[in-house]
VOLO-947739 format. One record per residue (C-alpha): residue number from 1; residue in three letters; z, y, x. Coordinates in pm, 1 decimal, always signed. Each point is the difference from the previous one (the first is absolute). Layout:
N
NUM,ala,Z,Y,X
...
***
This chain:
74
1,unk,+5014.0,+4181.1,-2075.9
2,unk,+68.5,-317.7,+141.3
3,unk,+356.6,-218.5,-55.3
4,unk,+162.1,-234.1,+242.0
5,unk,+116.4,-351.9,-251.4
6,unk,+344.8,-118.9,+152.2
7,unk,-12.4,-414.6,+22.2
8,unk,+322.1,-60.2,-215.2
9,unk,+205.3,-216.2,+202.8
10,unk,+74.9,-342.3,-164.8
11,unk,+357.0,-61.1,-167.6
12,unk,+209.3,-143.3,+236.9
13,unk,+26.7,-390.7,-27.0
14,unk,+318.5,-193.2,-113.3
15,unk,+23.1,-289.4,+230.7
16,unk,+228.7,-274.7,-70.7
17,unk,+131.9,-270.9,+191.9
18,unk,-48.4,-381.4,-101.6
19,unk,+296.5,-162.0,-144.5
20,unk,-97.2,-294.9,+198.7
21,unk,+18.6,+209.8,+367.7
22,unk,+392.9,-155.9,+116.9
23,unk,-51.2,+155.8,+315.9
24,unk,-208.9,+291.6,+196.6
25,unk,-225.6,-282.9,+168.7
26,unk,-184.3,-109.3,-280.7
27,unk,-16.7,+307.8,-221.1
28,unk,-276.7,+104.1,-238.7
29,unk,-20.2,+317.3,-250.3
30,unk,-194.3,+72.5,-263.5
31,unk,-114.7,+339.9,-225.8
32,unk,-168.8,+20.9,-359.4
33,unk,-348.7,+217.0,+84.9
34,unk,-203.2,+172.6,-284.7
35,unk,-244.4,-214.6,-148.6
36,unk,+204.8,-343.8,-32.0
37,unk,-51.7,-30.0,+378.3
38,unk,+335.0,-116.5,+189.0
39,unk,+95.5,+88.8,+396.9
40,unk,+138.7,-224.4,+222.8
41,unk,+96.1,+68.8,+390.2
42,unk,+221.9,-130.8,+267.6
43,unk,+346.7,+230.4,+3.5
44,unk,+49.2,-67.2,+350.1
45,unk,-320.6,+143.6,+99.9
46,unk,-112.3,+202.7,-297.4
47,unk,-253.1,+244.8,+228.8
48,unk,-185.7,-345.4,+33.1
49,unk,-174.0,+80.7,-378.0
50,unk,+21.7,-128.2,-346.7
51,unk,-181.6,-282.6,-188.0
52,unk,-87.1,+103.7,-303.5
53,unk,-91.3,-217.0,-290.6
54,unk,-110.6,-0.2,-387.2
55,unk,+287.7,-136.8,-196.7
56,unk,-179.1,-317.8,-51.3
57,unk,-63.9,-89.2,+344.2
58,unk,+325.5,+38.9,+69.8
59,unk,+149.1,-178.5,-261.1
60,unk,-208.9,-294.1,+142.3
61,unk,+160.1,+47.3,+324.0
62,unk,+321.6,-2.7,-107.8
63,unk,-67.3,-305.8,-205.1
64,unk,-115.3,-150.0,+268.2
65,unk,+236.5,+56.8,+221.7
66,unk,+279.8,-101.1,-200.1
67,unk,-206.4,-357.1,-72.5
68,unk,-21.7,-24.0,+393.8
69,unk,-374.8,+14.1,-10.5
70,unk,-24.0,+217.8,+343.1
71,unk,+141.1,-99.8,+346.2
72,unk,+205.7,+347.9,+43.5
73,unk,+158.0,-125.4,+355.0
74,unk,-44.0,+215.2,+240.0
***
């Protein structure tokens, strides 16, 4: 007897929007993943895909954005 296994779907993300986004031109969102990992995508174009990092990498990135250690212009 053979048995077809079903791929459970994954739970559905909860994306939120940055604090920081004042307006729909510059807007980023971001969802907690399993495993300490943390999504980030564009909301105006989120079929474009999703960064995903470990906590601790993005921690750094948001440190060092905030200590204007990146040239974000676009």
């Amino acid at each position: 007897m053979s048995r077809v296994l079903e791929e459970a779907a994954p739970p559905p993300v909860a994306w939120r929007k940055s604090s920081y986004s004042v307006d729909d031109s510059h807007c980023v969102e971001l969802a907690p993943l399993p495993h300490g990992t943390v999504a980030v995508r564009d909301s105006k174009a989120p079929e474009h895909g999703t960064l995903a990092l470990p906590a601790e990498r993005f921690a750094e990135l948001r440190r060092r954005i905030r200590e204007g250690d990146l040239d974000l212009r676009p």
